[in-house]
C-alpha positions as CSV (number, residue, x, y, z in Angstrom):
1,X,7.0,72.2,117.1
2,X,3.5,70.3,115.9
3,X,1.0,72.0,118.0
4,X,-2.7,70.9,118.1
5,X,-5.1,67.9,118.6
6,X,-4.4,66.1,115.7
7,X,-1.1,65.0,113.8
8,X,-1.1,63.8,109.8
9,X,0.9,61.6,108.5
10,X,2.2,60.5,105.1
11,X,2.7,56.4,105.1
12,X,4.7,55.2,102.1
13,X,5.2,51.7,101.8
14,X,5.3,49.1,99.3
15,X,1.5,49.3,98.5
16,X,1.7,53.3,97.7
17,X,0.9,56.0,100.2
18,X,-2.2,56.9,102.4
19,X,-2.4,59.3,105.4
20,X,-2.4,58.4,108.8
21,X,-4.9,61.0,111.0
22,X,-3.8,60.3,114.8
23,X,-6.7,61.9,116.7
24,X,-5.1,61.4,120.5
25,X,-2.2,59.3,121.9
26,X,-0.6,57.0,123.1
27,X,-0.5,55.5,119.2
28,X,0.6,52.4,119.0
29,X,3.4,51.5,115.8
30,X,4.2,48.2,114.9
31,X,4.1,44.7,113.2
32,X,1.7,43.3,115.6
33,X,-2.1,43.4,114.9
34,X,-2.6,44.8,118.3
35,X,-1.5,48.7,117.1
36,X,-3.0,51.3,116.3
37,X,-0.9,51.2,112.6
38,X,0.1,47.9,111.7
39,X,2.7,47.6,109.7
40,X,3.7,44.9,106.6
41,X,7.2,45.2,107.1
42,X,9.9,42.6,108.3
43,X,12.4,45.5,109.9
44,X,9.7,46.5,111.9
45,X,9.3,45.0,115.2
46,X,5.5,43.8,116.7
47,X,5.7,46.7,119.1
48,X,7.9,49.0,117.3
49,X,7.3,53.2,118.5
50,X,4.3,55.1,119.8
51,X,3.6,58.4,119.5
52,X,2.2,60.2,122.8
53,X,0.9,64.1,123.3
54,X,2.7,65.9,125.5
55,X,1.9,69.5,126.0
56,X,0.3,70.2,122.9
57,X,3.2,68.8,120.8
58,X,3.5,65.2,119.8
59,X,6.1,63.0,120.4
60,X,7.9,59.6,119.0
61,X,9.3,56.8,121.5
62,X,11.1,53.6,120.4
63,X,9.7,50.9,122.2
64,X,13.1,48.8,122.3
65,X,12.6,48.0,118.5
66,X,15.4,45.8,117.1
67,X,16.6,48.2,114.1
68,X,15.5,51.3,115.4
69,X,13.5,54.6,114.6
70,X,14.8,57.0,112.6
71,X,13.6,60.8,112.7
72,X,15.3,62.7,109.6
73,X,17.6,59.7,109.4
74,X,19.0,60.3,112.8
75,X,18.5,57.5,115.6
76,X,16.2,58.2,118.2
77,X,15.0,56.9,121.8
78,X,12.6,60.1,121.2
79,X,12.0,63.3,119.7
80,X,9.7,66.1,119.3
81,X,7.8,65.5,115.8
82,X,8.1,69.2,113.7
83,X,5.6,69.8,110.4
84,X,8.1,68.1,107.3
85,X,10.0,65.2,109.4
86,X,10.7,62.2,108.6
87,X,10.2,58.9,110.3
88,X,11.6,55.6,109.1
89,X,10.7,52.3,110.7
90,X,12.1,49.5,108.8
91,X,11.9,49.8,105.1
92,X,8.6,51.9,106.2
93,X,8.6,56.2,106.1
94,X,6.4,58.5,107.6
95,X,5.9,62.0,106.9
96,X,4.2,64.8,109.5
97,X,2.1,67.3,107.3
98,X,3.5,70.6,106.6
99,X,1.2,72.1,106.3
100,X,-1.7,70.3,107.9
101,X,-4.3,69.7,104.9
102,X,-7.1,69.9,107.0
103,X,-6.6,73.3,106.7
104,X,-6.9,74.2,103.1
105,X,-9.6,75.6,101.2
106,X,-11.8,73.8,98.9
107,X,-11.0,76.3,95.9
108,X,-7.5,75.1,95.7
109,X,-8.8,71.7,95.1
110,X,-11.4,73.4,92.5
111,X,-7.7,74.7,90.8
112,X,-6.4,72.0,90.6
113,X,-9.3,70.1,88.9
114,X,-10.0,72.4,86.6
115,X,-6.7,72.1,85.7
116,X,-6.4,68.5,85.0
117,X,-9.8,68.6,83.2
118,X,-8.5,70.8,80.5
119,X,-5.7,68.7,80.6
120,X,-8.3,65.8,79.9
121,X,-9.9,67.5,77.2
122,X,-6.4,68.1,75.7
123,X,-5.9,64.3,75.4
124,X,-8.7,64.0,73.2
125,X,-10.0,60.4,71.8
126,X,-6.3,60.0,70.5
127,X,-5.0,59.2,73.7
128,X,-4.3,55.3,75.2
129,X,-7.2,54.2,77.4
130,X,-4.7,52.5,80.1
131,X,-2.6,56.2,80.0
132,X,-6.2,58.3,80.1
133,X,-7.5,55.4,82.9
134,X,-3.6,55.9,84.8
135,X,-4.3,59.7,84.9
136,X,-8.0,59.8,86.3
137,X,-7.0,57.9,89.0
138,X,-3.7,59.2,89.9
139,X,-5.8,62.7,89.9
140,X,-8.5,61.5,92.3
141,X,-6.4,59.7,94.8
142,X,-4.3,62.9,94.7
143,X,-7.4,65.1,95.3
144,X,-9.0,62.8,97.5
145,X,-6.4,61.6,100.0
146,X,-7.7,58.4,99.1
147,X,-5.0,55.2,99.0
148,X,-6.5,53.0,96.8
149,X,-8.3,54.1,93.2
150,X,-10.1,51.6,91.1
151,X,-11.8,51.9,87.4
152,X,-14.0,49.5,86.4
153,X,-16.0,49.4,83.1
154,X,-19.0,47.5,81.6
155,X,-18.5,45.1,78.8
156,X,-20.9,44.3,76.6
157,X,-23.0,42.0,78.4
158,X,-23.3,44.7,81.3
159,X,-20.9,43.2,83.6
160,X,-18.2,45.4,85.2
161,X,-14.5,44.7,84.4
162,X,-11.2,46.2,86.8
163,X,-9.6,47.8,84.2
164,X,-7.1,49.4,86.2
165,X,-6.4,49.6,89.6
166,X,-3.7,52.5,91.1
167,X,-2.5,53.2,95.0
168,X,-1.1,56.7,96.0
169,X,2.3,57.8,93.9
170,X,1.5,56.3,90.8
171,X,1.9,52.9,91.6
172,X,0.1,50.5,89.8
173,X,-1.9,47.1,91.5
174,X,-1.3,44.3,89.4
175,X,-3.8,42.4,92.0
176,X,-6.1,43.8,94.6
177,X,-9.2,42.9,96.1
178,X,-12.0,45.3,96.6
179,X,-15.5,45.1,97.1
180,X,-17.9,44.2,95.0
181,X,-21.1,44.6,96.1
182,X,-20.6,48.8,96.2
183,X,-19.6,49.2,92.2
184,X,-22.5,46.9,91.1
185,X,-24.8,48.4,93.3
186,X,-23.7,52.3,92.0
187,X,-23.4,51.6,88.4
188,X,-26.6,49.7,88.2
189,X,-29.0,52.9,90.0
190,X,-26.4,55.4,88.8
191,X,-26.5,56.9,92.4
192,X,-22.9,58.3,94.4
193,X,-22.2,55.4,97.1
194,X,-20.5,57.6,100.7
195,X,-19.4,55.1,103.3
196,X,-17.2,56.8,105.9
197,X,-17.0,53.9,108.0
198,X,-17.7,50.7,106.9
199,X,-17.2,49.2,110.5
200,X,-20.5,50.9,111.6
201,X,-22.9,48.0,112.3
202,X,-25.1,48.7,109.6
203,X,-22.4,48.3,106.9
204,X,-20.0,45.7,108.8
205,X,-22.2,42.4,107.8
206,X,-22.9,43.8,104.4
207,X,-19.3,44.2,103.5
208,X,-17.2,41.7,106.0
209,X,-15.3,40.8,103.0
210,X,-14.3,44.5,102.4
211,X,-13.9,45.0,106.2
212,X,-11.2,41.7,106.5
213,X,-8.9,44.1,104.2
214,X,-8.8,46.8,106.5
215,X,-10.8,48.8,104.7
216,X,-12.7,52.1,106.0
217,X,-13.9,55.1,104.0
218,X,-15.4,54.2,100.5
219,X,-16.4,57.0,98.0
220,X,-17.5,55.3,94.1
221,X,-19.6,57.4,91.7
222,X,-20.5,56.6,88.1
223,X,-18.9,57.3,84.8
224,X,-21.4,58.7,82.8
225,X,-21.9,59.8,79.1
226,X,-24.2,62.0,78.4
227,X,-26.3,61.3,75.1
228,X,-27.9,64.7,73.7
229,X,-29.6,63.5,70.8
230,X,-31.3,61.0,72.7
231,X,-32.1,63.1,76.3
232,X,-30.4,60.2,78.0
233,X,-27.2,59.4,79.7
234,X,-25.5,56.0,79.6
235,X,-23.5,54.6,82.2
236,X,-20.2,53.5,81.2
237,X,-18.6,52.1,84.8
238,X,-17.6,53.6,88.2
239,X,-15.0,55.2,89.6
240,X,-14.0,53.4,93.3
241,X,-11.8,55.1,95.6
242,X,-11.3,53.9,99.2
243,X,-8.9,54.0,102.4
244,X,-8.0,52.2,105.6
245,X,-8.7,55.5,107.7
246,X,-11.8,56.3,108.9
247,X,-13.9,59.1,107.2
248,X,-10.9,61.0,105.6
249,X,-11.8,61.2,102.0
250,X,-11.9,64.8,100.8
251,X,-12.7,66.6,98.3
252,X,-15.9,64.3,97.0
253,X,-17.3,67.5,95.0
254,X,-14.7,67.4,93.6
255,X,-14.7,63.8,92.6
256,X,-18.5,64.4,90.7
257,X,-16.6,66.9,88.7
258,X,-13.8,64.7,87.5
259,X,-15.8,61.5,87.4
260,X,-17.8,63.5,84.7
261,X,-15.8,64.4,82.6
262,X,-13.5,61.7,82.9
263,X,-16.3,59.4,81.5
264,X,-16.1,61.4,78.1
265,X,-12.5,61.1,77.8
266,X,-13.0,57.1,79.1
267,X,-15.4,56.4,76.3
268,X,-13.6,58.3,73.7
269,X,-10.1,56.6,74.1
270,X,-12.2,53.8,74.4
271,X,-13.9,53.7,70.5
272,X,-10.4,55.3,69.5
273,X,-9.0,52.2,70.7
274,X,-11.5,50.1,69.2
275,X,-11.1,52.3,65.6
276,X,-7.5,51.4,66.2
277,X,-8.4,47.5,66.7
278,X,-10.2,47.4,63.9
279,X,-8.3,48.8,61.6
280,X,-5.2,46.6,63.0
281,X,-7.7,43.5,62.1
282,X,-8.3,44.9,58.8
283,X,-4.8,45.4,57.6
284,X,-4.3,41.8,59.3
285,X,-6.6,39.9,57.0
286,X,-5.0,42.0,53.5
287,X,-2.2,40.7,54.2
288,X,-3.5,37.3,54.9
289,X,-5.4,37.7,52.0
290,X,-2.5,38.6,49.9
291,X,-0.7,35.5,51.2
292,X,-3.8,33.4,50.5
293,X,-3.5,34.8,47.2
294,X,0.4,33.8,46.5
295,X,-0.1,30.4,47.6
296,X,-2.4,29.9,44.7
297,X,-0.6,28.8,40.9
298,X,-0.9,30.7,38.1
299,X,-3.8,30.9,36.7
300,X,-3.2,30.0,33.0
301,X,-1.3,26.6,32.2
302,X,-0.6,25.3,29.0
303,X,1.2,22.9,27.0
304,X,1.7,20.8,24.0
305,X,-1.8,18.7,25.4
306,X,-4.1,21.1,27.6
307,X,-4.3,24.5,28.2
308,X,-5.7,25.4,32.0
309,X,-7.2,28.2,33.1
310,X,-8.7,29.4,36.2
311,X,-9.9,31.5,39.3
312,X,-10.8,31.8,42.9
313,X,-12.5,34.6,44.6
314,X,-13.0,34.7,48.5
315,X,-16.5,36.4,49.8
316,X,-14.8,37.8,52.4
317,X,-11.0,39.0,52.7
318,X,-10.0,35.5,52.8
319,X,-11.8,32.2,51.9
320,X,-11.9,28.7,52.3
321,X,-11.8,27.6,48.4
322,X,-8.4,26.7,46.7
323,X,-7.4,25.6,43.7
324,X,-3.9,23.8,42.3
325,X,-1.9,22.0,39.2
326,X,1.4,20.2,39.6
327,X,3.2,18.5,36.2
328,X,5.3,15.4,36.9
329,X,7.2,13.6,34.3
330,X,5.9,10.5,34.7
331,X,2.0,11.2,34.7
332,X,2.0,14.9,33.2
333,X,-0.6,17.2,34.8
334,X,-2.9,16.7,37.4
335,X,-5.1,19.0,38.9
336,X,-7.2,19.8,41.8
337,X,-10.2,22.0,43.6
338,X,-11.3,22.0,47.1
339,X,-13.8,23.4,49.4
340,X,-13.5,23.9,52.8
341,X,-16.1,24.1,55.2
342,X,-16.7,27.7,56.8
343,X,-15.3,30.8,55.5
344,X,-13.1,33.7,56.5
345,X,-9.6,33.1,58.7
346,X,-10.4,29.8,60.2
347,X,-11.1,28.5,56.8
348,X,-8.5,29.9,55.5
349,X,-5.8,28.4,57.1
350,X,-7.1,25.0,56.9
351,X,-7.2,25.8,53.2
352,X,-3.4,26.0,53.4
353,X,-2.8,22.5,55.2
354,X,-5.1,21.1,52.4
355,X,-3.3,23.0,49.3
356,X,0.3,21.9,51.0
357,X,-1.1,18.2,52.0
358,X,-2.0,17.9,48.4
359,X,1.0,19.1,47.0
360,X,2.7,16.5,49.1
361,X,0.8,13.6,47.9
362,X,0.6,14.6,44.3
363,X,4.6,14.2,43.6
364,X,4.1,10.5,44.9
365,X,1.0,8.6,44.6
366,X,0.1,6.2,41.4
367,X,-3.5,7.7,41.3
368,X,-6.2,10.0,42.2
369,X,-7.7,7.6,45.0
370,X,-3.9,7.4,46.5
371,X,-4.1,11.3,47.0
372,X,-7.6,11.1,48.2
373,X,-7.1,8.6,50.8
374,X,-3.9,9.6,52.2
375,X,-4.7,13.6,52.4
376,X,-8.1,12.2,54.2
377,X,-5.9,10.2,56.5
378,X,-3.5,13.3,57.2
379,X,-6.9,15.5,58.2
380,X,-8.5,13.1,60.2
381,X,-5.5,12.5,62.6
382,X,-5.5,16.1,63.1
383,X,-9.0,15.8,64.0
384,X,-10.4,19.3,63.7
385,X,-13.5,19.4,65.0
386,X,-16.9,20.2,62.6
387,X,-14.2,20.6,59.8
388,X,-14.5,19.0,56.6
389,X,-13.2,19.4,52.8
390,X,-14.8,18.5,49.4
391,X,-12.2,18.0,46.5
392,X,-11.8,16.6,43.2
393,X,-8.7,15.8,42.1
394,X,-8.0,14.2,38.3
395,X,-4.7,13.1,36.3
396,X,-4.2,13.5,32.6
397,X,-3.0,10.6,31.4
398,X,-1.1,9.9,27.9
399,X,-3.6,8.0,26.3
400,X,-5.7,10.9,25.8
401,X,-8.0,9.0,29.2
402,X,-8.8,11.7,32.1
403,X,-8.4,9.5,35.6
404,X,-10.5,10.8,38.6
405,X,-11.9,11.0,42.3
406,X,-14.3,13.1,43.6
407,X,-14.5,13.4,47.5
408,X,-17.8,14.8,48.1
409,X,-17.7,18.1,45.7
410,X,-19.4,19.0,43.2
411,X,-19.7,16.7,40.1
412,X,-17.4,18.6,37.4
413,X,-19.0,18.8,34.1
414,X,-17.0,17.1,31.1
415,X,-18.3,18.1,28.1
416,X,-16.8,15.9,24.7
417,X,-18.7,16.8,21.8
418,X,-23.0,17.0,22.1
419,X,-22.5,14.5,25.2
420,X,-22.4,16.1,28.5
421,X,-21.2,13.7,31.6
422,X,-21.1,14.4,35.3
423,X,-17.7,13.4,37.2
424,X,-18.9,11.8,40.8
425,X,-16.9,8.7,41.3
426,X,-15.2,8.9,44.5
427,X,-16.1,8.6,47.7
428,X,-17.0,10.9,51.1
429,X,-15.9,13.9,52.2
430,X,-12.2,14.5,53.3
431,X,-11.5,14.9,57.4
432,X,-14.5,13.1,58.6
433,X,-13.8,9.4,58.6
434,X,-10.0,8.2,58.4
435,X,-11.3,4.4,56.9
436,X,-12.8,6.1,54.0
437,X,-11.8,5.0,50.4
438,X,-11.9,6.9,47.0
439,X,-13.0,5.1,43.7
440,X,-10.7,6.0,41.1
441,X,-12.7,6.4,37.5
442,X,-11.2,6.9,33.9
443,X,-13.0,8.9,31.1
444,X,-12.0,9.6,27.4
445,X,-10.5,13.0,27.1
446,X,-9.6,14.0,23.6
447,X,-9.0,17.1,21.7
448,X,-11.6,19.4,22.1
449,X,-13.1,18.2,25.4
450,X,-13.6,20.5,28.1
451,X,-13.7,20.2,31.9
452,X,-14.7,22.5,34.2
453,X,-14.8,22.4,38.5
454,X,-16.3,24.8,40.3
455,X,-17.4,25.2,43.9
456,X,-21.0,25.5,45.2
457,X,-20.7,29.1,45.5
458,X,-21.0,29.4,41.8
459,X,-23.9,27.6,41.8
460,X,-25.3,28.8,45.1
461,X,-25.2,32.0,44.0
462,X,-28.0,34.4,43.8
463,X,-29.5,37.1,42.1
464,X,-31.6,39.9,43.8
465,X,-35.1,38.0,43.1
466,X,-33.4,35.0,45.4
467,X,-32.6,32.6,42.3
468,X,-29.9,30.2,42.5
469,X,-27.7,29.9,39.7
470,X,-28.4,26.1,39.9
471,X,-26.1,23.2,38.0
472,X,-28.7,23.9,34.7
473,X,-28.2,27.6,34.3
474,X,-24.7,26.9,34.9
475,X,-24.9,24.0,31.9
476,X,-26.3,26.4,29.3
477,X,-23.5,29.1,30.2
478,X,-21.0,26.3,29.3
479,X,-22.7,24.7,26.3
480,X,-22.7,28.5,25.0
481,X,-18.8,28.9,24.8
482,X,-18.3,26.0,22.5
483,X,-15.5,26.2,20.4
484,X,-13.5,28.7,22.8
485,X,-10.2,28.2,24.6
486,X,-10.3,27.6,28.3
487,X,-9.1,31.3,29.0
488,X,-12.6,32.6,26.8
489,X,-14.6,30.0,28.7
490,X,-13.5,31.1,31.9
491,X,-13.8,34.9,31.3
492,X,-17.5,33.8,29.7
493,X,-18.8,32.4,32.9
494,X,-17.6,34.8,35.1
495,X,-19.3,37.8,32.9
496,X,-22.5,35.6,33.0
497,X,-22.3,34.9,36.7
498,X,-21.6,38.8,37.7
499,X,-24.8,39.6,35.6
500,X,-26.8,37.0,37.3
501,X,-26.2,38.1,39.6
502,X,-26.1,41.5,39.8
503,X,-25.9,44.0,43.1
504,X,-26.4,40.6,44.9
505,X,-23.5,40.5,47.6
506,X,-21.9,37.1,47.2
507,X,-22.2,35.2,50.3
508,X,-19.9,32.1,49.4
509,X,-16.6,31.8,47.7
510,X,-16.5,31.3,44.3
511,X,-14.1,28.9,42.6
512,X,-13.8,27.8,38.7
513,X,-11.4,26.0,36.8
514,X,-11.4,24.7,33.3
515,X,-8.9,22.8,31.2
516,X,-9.2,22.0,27.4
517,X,-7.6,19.2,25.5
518,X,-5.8,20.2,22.8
């Protein structure tokens, strides 16, 4: 039989498991909030069984409960509780202590710690945060008795975050409420926060919220990391553990031991994870890059007529420059650069809508305005905010006549012999204001002439004294490669611009294009 004062029990219900200490009968068992347990549980009637003392040994009744109580799955009107048996009310069971864990010594507890801190050395900085967060937890509630276990960490900005929350036998919380004054208040001084009964007047108006949950004993320490090389420590977040039974927590030496060294294998899953991130993001934006990359033509063209040749280089893995060339019967080539505004991903993938909206319009419209206009038109419904594009697009047309716009980029320089003429007919920027018209513009273009486009992060570019490039520099490059095909010109400019330039990071992207009459 269960002899002595007190009688343990083991509650499992849908929430996880806690212990149940029963320091004198008779103990009230039931739905209603007037028992000593209260239980969540529809098969469990308001006033379902009590327990009572009765020479030393404790018994079970069944109060007239509509679908019984069950000790070792046999029926009873009562029984005689023994350490190891079984009571089921309803979907709820309860198991008496055998034996009674009041009774252990701390050093098994020490055991088993030490245990599962090797064990948490083992894992490493390879290991999953949620599976190292999952295993602190699980260990604590299992060393503490506790029945709820939560881990929050600070984000950037210093505010704490649930990362995980856990209740006894594994089970995790997808939703629970907890308080929040006690984790704020430890991980800001760093100091252990006790409460063994947070109905004590003293703590009951400072934590009603916490108390309206049924909650009792709270135990949260810190997670702390431990910076040699500076003499400090950092605080990472806190580990909250906490129960519905009064003062039952155990093993909280225990609990500084774990918390400790938990933090180290915390923050090392941690920057693995973020290592992992990174890298993830990386390999993300090559292949996006790669892809940016395919989208683009060739970049030599020639024919009978012209020979085209050119290049676009992002500043970062991917950019927000693009270049194009499509041939129709009809008209022959046309050609186009653009620059959109930003850089990196976002830019990028507008760059794609632009390169496919122009490809669109180029198989259909009579002239460079046509394109102009309707691709503006296209952007501006799709209103993206703060997002613009510069672009000059141009035809070659038979009679040896170059037709242009120019939305807002920078003026390509034609150069036909000794004269040198700027190209900035057109009109505004694309994606700004859907009423916006494009002047069309026609310019000999004879054997021997030479056009070249660029974006303003050739001549934006800078050397390690803080010079621009500038539109003249870039002029006496060009007037230099006289006489040479497009591909020579091309490869000409870049070498000048990379020794401009020097170790000077570029900070833009850099587009050129040129395309020779022949």
């Amino acid at each position: 039989m269960y002899r002595g004062a007190v009688i343990q029990l083991l509650l499992t219900e849908s929430t996880g498991q806690r212990t149940i200490v029963v320091e004198h009968g008779p103990f009230a068992i039931g739905r209603g909030a007037d028992n000593q347990l209260q239980l969540n549980d529809a098969q469990v009637s308001r006033r379902h069984a009590r327990l009572v003392e009765v020479s030393g040994s404790w018994k079970i009744l069944d109060c007239g409960s509509r679908f019984g109580t069950f000790v070792n799955n046999d029926k009873i009107d009562e029984a005689i509780l023994q350490p190891g048996d079984r009571i089921r009310l309803g979907q709820t069971e309860l198991k008496v202590f055998s034996p009674d864990p009041s009774t252990q010594t701390s050093a098994v507890d020490f055991r088993h710690v030490n245990a599962l801190l090797a064990g948490l050395r083992a894992l490493g900085s390879g290991q999953v945060l949620d599976e190292v967060l999952a295993i602190v937890l699980d260990s604590a509630l299992e060393v503490t008795g506790a029945e709820r276990g939560f881990i929050l960490l600070a984000e950037a900005g210093g505010a704490l975050r649930l990362r995980l929350a856990r209740a006894r036998g594994g089970i995790t919380l997808a939703s629970a409420q907890t308080s929040q004054r006690i984790p704020e208040e430890v991980y800001a001084t760093g100091t252990d926060r006790v409460v063994t009964d947070l109905l004590d007047e003293m703590h009951a108006s400072l934590h009603a919220g916490t108390v309206a949950l049924g909650i009792r004993h709270v135990l949260c320490t810190p997670l702390r990391v431990v910076q040699y090389a500076a003499g400090a420590e950092r605080r990472i977040g806190v580990l909250y553990l906490d129960s519905r039974e009064r003062g039952y927590l155990q093993a909280i030496g225990t609990v500084h031991a774990l918390a400790a060294e938990a933090a180290v294998v915390i923050e090392n899953a941690r920057l693995y994870q973020q290592v992992v991130e990174k890298e993830r993001v990386a390999q993300e934006l090559r292949i996006a890059a790669e892809i940016q990359q395919a989208l683009l033509p060739p970049s030599h063209y020639s024919d009978d007529r012209v020979e085209l040749a050119a290049t676009s280089t992002p500043c970062r893995e991917v950019g927000g420059d693009l270049f194009d060339y499509y041939v129709r019967e009809d008209i022959g080539l046309s050609f186009a650069v653009a620059d959109v505004a930003g850089k990196a991903t976002s830019a990028a993938l507008l760059t794609a809508v632009v390169q496919g909206l122009f490809a669109a319009e180029a198989e259909t419209a009579d002239n460079p305005g046509d394109v102009l206009t309707r691709v503006n038109r296209a952007l501006c419904r799709r209103a993206i905010a703060s997002r613009f594009v510069t672009a000059f697009y141009a035809q070659l047309r038979s009679n040896n006549e170059l037709q242009y716009s120019n939305a807002g980029h920078n003026p390509p320089f034609l150069l036909s012999g000794d004269r040198v003429t700027r190209l900035e007919a057109g009109g505004t920027v694309l994606g700004l204001f859907d009423t916006g018209t494009y002047e069309v513009a026609q310019v000999p273009f004879g054997p021997g002439d030479v056009v070249v486009l660029f974006s303003d992060g050739v001549t934006e570019a800078t050397n390690p004294q803080g010079e621009e490039v500038g539109d003249d520099r870039l002029l006496s490059w060009l007037l230099r490669t006289r006489g040479l095909s497009a591909s020579a010109i091309l490869a000409d400019i870049k070498n000048a611009l990379g020794e401009f330039c020097g170790t000077e990071a570029a900070h833009d992207d850099v587009t050129l294009m040129v395309v020779k009459a022949l």
